[in-house]
Each structure stands twice: as structure tokens, then as C-alpha cells.
C-alpha atoms as one frame of an Amber mdcrd trajectory, in Angstrom:
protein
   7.076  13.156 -12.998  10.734  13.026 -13.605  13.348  10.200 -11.975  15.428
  10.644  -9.445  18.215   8.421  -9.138  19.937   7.990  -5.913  21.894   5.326
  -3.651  19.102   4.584  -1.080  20.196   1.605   0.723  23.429   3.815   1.605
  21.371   6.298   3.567  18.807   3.628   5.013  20.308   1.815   7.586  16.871
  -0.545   8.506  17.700  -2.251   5.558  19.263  -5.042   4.498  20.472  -3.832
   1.189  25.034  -3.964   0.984  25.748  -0.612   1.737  26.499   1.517  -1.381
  24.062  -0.221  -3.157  21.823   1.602  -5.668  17.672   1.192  -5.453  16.902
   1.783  -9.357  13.616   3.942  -9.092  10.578   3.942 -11.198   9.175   7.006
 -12.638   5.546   7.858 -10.572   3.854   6.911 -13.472   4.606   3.114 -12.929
   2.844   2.928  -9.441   0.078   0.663  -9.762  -3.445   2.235  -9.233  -5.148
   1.487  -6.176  -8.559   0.154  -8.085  -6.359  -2.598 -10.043  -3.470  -3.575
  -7.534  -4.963  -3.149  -3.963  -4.280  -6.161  -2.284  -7.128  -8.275  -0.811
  -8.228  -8.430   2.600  -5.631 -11.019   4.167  -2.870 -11.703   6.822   0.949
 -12.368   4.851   3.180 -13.579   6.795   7.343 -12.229   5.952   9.209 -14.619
   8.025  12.552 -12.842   8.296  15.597 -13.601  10.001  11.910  12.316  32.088
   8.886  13.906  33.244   6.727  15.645  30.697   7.432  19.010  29.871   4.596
  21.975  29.819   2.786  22.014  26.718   3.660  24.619  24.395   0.362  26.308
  22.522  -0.408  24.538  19.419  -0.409  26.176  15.581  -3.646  25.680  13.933
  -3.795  23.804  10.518  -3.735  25.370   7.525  -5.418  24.218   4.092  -2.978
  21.604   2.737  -0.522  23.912  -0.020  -1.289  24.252  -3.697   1.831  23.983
  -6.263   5.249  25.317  -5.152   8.060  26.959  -6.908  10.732  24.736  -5.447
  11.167  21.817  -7.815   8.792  19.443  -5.190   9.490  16.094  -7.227   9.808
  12.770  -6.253  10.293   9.121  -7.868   9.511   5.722  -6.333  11.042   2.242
  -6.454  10.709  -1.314  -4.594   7.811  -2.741  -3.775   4.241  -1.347  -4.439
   1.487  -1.053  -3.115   2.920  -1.913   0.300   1.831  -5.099   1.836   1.265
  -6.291   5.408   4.613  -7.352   7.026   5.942  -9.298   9.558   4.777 -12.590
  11.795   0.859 -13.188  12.631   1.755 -11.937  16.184   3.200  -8.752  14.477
   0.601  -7.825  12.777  -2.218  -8.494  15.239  -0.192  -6.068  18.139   0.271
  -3.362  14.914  -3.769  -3.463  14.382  -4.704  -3.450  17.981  -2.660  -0.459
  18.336  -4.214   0.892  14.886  -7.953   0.605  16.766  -6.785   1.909  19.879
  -5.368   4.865  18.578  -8.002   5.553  16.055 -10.397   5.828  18.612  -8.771
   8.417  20.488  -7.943  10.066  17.617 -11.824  10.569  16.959 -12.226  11.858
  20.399  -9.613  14.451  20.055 -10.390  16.197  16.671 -14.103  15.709  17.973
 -13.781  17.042  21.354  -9.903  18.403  21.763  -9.325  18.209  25.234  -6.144
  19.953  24.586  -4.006  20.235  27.552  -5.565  16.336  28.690  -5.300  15.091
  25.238  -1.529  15.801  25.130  -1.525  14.342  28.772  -2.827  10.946  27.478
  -0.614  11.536  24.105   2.676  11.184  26.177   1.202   8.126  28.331   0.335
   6.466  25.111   3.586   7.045  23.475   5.398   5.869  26.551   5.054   2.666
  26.077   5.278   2.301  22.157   8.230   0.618  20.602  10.106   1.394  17.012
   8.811   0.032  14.050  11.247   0.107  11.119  10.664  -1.616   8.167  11.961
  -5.257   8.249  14.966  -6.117   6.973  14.818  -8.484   3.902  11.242  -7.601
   3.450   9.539  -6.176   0.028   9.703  -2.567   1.259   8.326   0.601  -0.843
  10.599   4.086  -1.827  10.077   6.814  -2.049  12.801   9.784  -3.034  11.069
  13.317  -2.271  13.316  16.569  -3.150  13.088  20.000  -3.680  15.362  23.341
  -3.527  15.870  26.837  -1.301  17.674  28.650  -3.668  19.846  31.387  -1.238
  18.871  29.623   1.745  21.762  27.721   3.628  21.242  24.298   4.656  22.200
  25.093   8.245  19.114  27.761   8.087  17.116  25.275   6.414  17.457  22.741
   9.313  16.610  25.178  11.639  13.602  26.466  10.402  12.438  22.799   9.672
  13.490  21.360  13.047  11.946  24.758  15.133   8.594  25.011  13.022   7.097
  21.208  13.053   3.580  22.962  14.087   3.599  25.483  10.942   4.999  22.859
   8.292   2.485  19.903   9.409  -0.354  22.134   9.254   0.008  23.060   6.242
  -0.627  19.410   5.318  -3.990  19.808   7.951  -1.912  17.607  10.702  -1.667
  18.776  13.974   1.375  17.431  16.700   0.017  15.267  20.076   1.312  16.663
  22.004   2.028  19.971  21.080   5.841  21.146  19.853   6.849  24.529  19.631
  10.226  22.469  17.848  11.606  19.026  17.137  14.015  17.824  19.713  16.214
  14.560  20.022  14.354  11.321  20.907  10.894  13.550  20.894   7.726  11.287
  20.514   4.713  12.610  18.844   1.158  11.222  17.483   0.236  13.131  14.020
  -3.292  13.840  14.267  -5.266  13.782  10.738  -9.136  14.692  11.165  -9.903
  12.106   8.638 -11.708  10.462   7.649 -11.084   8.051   9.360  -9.213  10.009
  12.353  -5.324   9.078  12.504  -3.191   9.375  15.718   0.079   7.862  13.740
   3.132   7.903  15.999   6.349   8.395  15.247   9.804   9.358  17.220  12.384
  11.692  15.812  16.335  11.700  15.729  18.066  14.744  15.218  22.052  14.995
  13.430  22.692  18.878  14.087  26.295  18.475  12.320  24.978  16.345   9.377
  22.171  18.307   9.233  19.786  15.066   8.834  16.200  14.673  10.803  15.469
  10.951  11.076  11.719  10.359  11.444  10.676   6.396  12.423   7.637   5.222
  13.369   5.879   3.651  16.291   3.972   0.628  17.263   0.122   1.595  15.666
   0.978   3.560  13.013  -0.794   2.691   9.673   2.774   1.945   8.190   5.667
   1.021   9.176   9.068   2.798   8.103  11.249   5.482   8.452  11.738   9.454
   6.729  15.336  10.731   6.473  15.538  14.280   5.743  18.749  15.594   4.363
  19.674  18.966   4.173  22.790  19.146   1.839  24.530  23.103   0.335  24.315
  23.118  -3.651  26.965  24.802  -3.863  25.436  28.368  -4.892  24.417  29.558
  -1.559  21.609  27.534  -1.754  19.620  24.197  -0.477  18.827  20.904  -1.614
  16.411  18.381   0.370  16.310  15.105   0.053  13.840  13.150   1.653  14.193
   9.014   1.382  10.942   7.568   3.236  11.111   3.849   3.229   7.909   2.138
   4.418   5.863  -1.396   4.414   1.913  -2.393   5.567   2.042  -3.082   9.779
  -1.469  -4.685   9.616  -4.250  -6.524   7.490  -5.628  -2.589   7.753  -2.942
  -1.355   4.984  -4.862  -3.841   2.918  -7.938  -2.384   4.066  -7.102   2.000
   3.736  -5.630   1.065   0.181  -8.812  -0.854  -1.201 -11.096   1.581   0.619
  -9.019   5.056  -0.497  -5.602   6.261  -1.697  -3.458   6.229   1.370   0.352
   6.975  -0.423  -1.379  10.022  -2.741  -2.199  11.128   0.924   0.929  10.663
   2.227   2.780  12.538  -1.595   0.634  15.268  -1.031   1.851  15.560   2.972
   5.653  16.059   2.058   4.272  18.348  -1.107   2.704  20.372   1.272   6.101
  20.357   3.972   8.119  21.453   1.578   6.204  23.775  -0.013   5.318  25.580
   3.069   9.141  25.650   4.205   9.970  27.071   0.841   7.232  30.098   1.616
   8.590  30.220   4.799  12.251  31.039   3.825  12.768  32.373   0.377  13.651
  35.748  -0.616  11.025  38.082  -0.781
């Protein structure tokens, strides 16, 4: 897996990096393997400084995508494997919301209410905060990219921000509620079967003129951080994406999914299957 070198801290504003500053990041290879690095078991404290709108019908997964001819690569730097982060408090309102949410994610791949299930999705995420990384904390990134060769980034964005429901499934997620597109300030729960079942929330900030979708997540979710997507012209009619995903452990249950199974490969072979399926979506037949 090749490097990719680029200024991170300048494009992620939750942390407390000087702006400008370059993240060196390590090749994939250097990521330490879950059976000899997973953290144990334990609490660490970082002590740092409208109405609901009528569901729209929902895309059914598709198998996760194979290999992809758009130059899918990524390289990783900071701090791995992630570890818990933030006060005792923190972490014990982060795993509460883990259980809670787990549990309702079981009854909805089990049982999928549907229309009620995306009822209780909105009521849920209603009353979730943020939860950026913390500044000053170790954090772990990640520096996804790939290419749309004679595909302009201004199409790019809009087939990315109008097709959540096709490009998650082809990772097997599914949207709670349901979005027929991505819209500013949106709040959704992505639903993994598992297992274990996932509800992991996470509220999205759209730049139309930058061309930049800003994912962060919410109180509950397994991790907490944040997924820029930039959508930048190479310069021969084409598209590069860059994705910089910054993330840390919310609970004692990061310690847990990591010693248990291989929670990041999960989340590499998400964004490999994202891009991949907007690359089959949009190039040149």
C-alpha cells in the first residue's frame, strides 16, 4: 500500500494541530495487528483542556464491492489502534449510548419496522450531541483517495451527495432513516446487520461551492471523529477524492470490538466499497 502524504491538520479543524501543519503518514503496513496491539479491557482517562419529513423508500444493500479500477488507496498516521478518550463521565454516556443503540439496532435488521423504525431513528437522533475527536488527544488518520477520470468534481459531488442509499449499500449499510440524498445538518444512524448490529450516528455538513461533505459523528457511535470528503478537478477533466477521516475510541467498548474482531479493516473496506461503487456509478462506459 503506497503513502500518501498530505497536510491533515490544515483540513481538520477538531484538532489541535497549528494550522498548515503536516501529519507524516505511515505506510498501511505499519498498523499494528489487532492480535498483538489490542488494548486491554480498561477505562483511560485524556484529561484535555423542524418536523420530520416523509420517508423516502429505502435502496437495498448490495454485497460490499470487490477491487476497483480507480486507484482506491489510502495511508495512515497518528495514533493506532485507537484508544478510549475523554473523562470517566465521557466515556460512560458514549457506552450507554453504544448499548442503547445496539439494541435497537438488533430489532431493526431483525424485525424492520420500516416506516416506525425511521420514526424512532429521528427521536433518537434528536437528542444526540457532536462527538469530534478531542483536541490534544492521541487521535488515528486515515488519508483515503481515489480518481474519476472524465468526471468533473461538481458531477462527482452530486452523485455522491444525491445517492447516500446506493453508495452505503454497497458497503451492506443501510441509512435510519431513509435518504433519497444528503442534505445540510441531516442526521442519520448507519445500520450494519452485524454481527453485532450497529446503529452508528453521525450528522452531515454540506460545502456546495467547495465541493466538501463533512461527516461527524454522534453521541453512541463506536468511534468518535469526523470524515471530510473533498472533491478537487485534476486538471484533465477529471476527479480526485480525498477523504481525511480522523477518529479516537468513545468507550471501554473500542477496547472491547478491537480485541474481539477487526473493527478499522471494517471500516477500510466501507470507504473501498464507497468509492468503488461511485466510480461504477459514473465512469465512461
Amino acid at each position: 500500500m503506497s503513502r500518501i502524504d498530505s497536510p491533515l491538520s490544515g483540513l481538520l479543524p477538531d484538532l489541535a494541530a497549528p494550522e498548515g501543519a503536516s501529519l507524516p503518514l505511515a505506510p498501511r503496513a505499519e498498523v499494528p495487528s489487532r492480535a498483538s496491539a489490542a488494548p486491554a479491557n480498561s477505562v483511560e482517562v485524556f484529561r484535555g483542556t423542524g418536523g420530520p419529513a416523509p420517508a423516502p423508500t429505502r435502496a437495498p444493500p448490495v454485497a460490499p464491492r470487490a477491487r476497483e479500477g480507480n486507484g482506491f488507496d489510502f495511508g495512515v498516521g497518528g495514533a493506532f489502534p485507537p484508544k478510549p478518550t475523554g473523562s470517566l463521565m465521557e466515556q460512560l454516556k458514549q457506552g450507554a449510548r453504544l448499548l442503547e443503540q445496539t439494541q435497537v439496532a438488533a430489532f431493526s435488521v431483525t424485525l424492520d419496522k420500516g416506516p416506525a423504525m425511521d420514526a424512532y431513528a429521528r427521536t433518537l437522533l434528536a437528542g444526540l450531541d457532536p462527538s469530534p475527536p478531542i483536541a490534544g488527544a492521541p487521535t488515528a488518520l486515515t488519508d483515503y483517495t481515489s480518481t474519476l477520470p472524465g468526471v468533473s468534481a461538481k458531477e462527482a459531488f452530486e452523485a455522491f451527495v444525491s445517492n447516500p442509499e446506493l453508495l452505503f449499500g454497497a458497503a451492506g449499510i443501510s441509512l435510519r432513516p431513509a435518504a433519497s440524498a444528503l442534505t445540510d445538518g441531516a442526521r442519520l444512524f448507519l445500520e450494519e446487520a452485524g454481527p453485532p448490529p450497529v446503529w452508528a450516528p453521525i450528522t452531515v455538513k454540506l460545502n456546495e461551492t467547495e465541493r466538501v461533505v463533512h461527516i461527524t459523528t454522534l453521541d453512541g457511535h463506536p468511534l468518535r471523529g469526523t470524515n471530510q470528503f473533498v472533491f478537487d478537478d485534476d486538471g484533465g477533466g477529471g476527479t480526485r477524492i480525498r477523504q481525511y477521516s480522523a477518529f479516537q475510541g468513545s468507550s471501554p467498548a473500542t477496547s472491547v470490538g478491537l480485541a474481539l474482531m477487526d473493527p478499522i479493516e471494517r471500516q477500510h473496506d466501507i470507504w473501498r466499497s464507497v468509492h468503488g461503487q461511485l466510480h461504477e456509478m459514473l465512469r465512461p462506459r
